[in-house]
MMTF fields as JSON, N, C-alpha, C and O atoms, coordinates in Angstrom:
{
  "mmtfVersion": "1.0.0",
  "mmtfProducer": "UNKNOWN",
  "numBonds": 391,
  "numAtoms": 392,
  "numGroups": 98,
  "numChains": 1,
  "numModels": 1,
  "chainsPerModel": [1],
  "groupsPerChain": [98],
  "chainIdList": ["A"],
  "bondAtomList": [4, 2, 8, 6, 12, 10, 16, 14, 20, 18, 24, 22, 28, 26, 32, 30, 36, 34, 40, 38, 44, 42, 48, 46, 52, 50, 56, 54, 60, 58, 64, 62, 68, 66, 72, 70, 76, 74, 80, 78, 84, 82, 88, 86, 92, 90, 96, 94, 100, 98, 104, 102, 108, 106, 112, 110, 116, 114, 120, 118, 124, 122, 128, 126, 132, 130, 136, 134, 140, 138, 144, 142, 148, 146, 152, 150, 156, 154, 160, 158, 164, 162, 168, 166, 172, 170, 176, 174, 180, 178, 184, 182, 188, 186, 192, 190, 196, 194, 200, 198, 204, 202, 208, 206, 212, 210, 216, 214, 220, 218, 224, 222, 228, 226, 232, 230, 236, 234, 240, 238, 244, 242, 248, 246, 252, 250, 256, 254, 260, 258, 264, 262, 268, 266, 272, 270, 276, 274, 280, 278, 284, 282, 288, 286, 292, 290, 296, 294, 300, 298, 304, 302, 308, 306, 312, 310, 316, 314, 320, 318, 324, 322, 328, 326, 332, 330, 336, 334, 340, 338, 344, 342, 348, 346, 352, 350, 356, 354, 360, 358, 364, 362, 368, 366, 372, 370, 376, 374, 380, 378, 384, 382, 388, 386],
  "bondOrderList": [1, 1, 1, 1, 1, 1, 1, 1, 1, 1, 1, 1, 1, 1, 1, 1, 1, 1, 1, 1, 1, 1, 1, 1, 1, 1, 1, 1, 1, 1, 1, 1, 1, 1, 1, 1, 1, 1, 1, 1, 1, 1, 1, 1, 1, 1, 1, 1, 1, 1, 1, 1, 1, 1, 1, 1, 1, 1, 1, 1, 1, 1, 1, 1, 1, 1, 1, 1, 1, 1, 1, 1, 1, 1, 1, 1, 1, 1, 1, 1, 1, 1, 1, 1, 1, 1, 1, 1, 1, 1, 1, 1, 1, 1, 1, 1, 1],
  "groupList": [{"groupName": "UNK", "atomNameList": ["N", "CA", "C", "O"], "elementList": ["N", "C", "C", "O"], "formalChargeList": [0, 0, 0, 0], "bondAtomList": [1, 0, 2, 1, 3, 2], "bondOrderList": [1, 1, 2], "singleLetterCode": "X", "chemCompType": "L-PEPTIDE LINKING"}],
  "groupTypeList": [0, 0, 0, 0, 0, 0, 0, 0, 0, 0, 0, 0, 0, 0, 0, 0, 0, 0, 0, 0, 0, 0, 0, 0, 0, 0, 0, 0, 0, 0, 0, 0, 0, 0, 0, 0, 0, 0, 0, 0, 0, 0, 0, 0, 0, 0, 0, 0, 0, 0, 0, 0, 0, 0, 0, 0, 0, 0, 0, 0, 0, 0, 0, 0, 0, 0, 0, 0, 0, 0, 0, 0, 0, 0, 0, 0, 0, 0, 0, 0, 0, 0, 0, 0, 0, 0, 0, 0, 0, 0, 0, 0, 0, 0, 0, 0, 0, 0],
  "groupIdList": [1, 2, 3, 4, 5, 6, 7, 8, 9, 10, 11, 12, 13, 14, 15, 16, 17, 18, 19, 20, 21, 22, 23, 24, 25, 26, 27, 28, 29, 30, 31, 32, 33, 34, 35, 36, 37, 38, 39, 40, 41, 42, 43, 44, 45, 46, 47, 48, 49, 50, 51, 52, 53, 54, 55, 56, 57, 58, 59, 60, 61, 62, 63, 64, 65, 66, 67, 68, 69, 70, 71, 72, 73, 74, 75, 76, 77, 78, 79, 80, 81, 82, 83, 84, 85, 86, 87, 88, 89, 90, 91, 92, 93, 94, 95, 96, 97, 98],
  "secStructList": [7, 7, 7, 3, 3, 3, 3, 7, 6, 6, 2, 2, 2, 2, 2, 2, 2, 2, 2, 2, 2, 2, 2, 6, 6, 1, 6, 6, 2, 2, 2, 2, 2, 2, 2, 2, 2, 2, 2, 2, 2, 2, 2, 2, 2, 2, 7, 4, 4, 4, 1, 7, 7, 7, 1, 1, 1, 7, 3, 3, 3, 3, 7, 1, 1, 1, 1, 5, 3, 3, 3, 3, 7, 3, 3, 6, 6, 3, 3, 3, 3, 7, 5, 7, 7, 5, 1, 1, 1, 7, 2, 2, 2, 2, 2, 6, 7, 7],
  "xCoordList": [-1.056, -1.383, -1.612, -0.795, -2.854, -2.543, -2.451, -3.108, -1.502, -0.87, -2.217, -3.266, -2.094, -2.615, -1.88, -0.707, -3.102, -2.621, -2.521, -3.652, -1.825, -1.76, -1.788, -0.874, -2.229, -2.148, -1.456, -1.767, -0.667, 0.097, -1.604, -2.599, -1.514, -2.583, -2.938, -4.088, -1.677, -1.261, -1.523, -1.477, -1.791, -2.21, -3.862, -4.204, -4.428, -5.825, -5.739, -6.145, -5.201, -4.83, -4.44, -4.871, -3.348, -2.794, -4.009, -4.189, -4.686, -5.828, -6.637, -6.704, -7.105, -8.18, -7.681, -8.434, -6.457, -5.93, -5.763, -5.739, -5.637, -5.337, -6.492, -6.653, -7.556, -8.941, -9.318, -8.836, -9.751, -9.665, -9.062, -9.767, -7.976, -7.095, -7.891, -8.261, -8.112, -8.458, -10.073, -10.654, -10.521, -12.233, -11.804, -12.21, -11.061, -11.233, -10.87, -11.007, -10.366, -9.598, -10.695, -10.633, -11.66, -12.374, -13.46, -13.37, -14.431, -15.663, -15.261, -14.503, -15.716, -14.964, -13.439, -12.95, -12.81, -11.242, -11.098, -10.712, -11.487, -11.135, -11.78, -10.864, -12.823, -13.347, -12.761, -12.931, -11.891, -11.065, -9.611, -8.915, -9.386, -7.958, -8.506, -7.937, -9.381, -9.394, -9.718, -9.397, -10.45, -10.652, -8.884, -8.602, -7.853, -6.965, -5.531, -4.328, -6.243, -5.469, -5.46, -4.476, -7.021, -7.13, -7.009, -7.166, -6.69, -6.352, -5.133, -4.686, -4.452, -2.965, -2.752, -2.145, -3.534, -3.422, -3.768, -3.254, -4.587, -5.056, -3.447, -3.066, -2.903, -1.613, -0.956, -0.535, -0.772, 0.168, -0.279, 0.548, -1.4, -1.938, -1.75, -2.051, -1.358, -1.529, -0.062, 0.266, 0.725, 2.277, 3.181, 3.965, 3.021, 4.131, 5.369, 6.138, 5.671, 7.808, 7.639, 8.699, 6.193, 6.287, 7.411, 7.921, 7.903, 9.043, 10.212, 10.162, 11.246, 12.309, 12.722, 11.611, 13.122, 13.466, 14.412, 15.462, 14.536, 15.184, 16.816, 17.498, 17.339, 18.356, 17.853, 18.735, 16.271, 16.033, 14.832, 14.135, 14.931, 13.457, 12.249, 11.263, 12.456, 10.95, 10.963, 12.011, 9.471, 9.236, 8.174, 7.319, 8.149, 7.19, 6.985, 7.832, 5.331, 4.578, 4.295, 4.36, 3.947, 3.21, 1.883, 1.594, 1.075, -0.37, -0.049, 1.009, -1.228, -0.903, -1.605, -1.335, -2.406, -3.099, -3.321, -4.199, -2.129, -1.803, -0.653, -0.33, 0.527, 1.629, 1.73, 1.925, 1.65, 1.023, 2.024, 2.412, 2.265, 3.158, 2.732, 1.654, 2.793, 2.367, 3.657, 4.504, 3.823, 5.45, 5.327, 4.746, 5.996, 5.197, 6.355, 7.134, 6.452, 6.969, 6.362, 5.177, 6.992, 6.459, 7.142, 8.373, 6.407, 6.909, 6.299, 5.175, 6.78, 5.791, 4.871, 5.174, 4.043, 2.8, 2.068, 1.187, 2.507, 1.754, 2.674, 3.903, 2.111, 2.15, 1.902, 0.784, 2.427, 2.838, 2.77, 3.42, 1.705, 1.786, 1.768, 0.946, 3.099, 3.352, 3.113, 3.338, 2.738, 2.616, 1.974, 2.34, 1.002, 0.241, 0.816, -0.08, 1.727, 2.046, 2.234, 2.366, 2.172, 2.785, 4.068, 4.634, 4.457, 5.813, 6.73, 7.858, 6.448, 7.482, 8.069, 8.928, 6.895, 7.545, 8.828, 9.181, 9.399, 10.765, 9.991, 8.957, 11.223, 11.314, 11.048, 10.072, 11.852, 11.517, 10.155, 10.126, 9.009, 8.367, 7.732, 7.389, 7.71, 6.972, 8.078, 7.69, 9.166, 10.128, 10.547, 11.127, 9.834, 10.0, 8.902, 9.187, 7.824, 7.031, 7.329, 6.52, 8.423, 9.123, 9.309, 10.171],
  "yCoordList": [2.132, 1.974, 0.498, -0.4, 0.362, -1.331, -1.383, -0.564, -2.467, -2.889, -3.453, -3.583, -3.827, -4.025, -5.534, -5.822, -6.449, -8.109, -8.672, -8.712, -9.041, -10.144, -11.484, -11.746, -12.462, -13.63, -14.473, -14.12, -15.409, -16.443, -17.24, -17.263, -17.62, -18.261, -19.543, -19.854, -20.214, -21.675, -21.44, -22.388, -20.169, -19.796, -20.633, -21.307, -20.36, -20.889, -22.204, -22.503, -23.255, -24.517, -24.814, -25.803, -23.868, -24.411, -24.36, -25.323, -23.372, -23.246, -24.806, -25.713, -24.58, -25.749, -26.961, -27.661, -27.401, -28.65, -28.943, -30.093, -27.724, -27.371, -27.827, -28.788, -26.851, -27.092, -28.526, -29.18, -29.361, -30.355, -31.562, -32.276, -31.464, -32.254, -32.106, -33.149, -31.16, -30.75, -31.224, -31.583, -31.219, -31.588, -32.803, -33.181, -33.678, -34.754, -35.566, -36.777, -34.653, -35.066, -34.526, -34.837, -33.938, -33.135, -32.069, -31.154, -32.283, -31.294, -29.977, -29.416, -29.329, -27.48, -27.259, -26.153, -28.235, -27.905, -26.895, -25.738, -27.504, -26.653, -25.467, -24.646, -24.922, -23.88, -22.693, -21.476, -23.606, -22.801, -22.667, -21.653, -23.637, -23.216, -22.063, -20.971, -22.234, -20.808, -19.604, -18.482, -19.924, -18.429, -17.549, -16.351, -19.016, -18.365, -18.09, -17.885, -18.192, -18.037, -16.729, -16.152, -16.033, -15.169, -13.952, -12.812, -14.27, -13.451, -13.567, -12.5, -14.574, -13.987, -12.849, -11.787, -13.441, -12.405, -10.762, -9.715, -10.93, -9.626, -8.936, -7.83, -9.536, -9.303, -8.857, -7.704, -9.372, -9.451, -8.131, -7.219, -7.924, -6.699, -5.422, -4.304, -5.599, -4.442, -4.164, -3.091, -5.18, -4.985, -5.725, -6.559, -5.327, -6.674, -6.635, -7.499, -5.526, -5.922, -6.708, -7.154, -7.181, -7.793, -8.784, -9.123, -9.404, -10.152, -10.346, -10.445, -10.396, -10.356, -10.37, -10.674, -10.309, -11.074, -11.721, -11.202, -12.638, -12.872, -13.201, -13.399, -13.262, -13.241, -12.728, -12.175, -12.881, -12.106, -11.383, -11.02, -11.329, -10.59, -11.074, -10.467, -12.45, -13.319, -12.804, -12.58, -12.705, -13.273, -14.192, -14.56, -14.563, -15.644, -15.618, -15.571, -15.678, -15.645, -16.892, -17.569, -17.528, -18.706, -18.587, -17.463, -19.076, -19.585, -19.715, -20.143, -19.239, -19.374, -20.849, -21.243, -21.603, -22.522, -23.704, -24.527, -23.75, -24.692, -24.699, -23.58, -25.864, -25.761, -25.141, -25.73, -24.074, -23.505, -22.142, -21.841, -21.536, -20.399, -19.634, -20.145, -18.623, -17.449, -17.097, -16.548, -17.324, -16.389, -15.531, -15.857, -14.086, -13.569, -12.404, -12.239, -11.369, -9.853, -8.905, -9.015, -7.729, -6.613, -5.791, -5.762, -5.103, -4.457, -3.079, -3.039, -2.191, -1.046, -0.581, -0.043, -0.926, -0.717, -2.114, -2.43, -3.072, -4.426, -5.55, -5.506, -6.34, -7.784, -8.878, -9.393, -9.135, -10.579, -12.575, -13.38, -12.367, -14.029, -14.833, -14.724, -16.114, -16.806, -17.738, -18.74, -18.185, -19.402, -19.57, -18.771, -20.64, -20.822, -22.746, -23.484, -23.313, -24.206, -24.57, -23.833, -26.165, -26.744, -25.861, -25.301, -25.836, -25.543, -26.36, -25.934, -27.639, -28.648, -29.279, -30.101, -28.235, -28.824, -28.23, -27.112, -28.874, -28.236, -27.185, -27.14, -26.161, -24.813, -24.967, -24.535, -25.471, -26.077, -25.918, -25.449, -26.312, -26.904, -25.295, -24.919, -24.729, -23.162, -21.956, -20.807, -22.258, -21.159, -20.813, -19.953, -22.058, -21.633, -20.553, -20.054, -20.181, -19.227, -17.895, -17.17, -17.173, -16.489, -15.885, -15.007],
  "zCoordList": [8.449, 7.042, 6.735, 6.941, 6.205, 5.84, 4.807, 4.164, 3.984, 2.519, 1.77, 2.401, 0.165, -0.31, -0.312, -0.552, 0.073, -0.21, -1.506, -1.991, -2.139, -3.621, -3.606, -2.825, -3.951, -3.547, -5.066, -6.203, -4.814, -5.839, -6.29, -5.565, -7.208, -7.788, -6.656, -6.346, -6.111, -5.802, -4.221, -3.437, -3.816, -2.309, -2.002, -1.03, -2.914, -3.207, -2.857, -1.734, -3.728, -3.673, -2.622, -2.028, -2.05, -0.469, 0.664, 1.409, 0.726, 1.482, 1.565, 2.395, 0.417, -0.076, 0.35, 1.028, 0.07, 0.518, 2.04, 2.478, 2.891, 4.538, 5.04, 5.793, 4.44, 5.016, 4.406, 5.331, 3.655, 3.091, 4.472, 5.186, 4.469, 5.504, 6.887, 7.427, 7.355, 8.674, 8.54, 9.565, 7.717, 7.539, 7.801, 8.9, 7.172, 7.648, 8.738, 8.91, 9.469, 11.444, 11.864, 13.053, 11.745, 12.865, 12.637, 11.817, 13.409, 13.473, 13.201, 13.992, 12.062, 12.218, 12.285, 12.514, 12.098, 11.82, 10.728, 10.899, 9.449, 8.243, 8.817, 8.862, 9.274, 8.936, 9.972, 9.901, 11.116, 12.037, 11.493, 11.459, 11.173, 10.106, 9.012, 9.038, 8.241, 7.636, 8.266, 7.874, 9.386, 10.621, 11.111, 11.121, 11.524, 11.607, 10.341, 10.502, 9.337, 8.2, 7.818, 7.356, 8.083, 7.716, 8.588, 8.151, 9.978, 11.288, 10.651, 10.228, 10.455, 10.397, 9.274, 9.409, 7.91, 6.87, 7.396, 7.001, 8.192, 8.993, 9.541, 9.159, 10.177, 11.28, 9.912, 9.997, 8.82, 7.841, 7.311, 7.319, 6.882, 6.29, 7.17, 6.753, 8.114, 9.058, 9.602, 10.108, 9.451, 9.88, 9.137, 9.592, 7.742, 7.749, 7.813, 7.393, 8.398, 8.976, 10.058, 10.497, 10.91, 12.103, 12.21, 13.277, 10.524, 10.615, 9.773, 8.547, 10.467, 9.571, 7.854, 7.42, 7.293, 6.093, 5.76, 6.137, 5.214, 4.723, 4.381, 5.387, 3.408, 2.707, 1.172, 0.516, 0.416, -0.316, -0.609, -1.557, 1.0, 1.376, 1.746, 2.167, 1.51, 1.636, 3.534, 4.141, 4.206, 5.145, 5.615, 4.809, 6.741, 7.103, 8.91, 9.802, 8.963, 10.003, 10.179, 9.154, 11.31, 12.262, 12.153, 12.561, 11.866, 11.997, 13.981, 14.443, 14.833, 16.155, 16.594, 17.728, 15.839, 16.017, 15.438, 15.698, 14.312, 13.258, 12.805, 12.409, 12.617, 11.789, 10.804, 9.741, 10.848, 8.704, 9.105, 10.234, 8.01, 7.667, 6.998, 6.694, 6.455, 5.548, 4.997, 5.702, 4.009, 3.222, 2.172, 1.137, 2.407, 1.977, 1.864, 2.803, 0.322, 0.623, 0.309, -0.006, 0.306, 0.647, -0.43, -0.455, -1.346, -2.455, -2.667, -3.168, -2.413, -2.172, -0.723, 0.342, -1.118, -0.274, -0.425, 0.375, -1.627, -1.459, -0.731, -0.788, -0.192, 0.424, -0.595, -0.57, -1.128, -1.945, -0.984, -0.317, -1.524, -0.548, -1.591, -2.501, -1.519, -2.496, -1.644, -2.322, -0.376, -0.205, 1.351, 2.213, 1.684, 3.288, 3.473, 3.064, 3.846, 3.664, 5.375, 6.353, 5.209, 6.87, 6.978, 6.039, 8.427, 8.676, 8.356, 8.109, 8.296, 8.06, 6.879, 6.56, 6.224, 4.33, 3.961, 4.337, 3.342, 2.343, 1.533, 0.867, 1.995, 1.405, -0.4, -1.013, -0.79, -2.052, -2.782, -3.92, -2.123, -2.42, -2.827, -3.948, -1.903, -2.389, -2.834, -3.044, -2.924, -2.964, -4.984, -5.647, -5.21, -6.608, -7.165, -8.254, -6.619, -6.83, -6.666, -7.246, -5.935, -5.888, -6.871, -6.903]
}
């Protein structure tokens, strides 16, 4: 069964700023960071207990080709993505969207 995806308004922004960054290190970066942003959203749409949760349910996937994360729950039959951020940022920073 695959879920129905929702996206946080601020998912947009995170994208844009990823690809943005990566355009400017390199030939086709951004446009491969969004190739595997959206493979992962794929993985996510198609399984998303692939990972744990939580303590209040949030979970979160690896980008396989970029420090980046997907966090994200599952309410029903939908997938809630509040956030595509480096791995290395404080939780903080996206956990208030929650």
């Amino acid at each position: 069964m695959n879920y129905s995806l929702r996206f946080r308004p601020e998912v947009v922004t995170d994208l844009e700023n990823a690809i943005r960054w990566y355009d400017a290190r390199g030939l086709n970066l951004g446009a491969s960071f969004l190739q595997e942003s959206g493979a992962a959203l794929s993985r996510i749409q198609q399984n998303p207990e692939q990972a744990p949760p939580d303590e209040i349910g949030l979970r979160s996937v690896r980008l396989h080709r970029f420090p980046y994360v997907v966090h994200y729950k599952i309410q029903s039959s939908i997938v809630i993505v509040f956030a595509i951020m480096f791995g290395g940022r404080d939780p903080s920073a996206w956990r208030e969207r929650v």
